[in-house]
N, C-alpha and C positions, 0 to 999 in steps of 0.2 A: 154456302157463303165463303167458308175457305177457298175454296177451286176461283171462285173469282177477284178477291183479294191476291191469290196468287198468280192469276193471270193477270189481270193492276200490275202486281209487282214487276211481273216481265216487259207489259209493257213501258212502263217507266224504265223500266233497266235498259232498255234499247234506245228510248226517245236520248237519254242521255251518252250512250252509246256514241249514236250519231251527231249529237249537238253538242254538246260537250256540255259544260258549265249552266247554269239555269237557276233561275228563282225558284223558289216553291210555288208560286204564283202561278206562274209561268208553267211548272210543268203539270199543274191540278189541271188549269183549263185546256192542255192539251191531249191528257189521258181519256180515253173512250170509257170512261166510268163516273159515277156518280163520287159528288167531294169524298164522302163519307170515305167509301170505299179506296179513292185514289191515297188518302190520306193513311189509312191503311196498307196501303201497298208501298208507301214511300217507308210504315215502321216495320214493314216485314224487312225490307232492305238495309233498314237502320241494323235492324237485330241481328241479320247474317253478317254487319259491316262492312256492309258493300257500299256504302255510302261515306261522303264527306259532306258533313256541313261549314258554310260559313257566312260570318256573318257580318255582312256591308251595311254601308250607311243609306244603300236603296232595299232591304229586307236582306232574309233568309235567301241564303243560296244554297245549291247543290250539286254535288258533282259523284261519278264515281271514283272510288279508289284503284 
């Protein structure tokens, strides 16, 4: 289950890469993984903080640092 959590993580890390800025929303239903897990791979990237959150009056946002 790690190896895929941290495959999640990367692919998140890229989606945002390329896109820049993003809802949580927004980047669960585009990750090739199940909630659980994408939600998991956005905390692994919290943990290394490699992540910014913020937070709008339309949800949670995310960006990288």
């Amino acid at each position: 289950m790690i190896g895929e959590i941290g495959e999640t993580a990367g692919e998140i890390w890229n989606l945002l890469y390329k896109n820049g800025e993003m809802s949580i929303s927004g980047v669960i239903s585009r990750v090739n993984a199940r909630q659980s897990i994408a939600y998991m791979g956005l905390g692994w990237l919290a943990r290394e903080d490699k992540l910014e959150f913020i937070k709008k009056s339309r949800g949670v946002f995310v960006r990288l640092k």
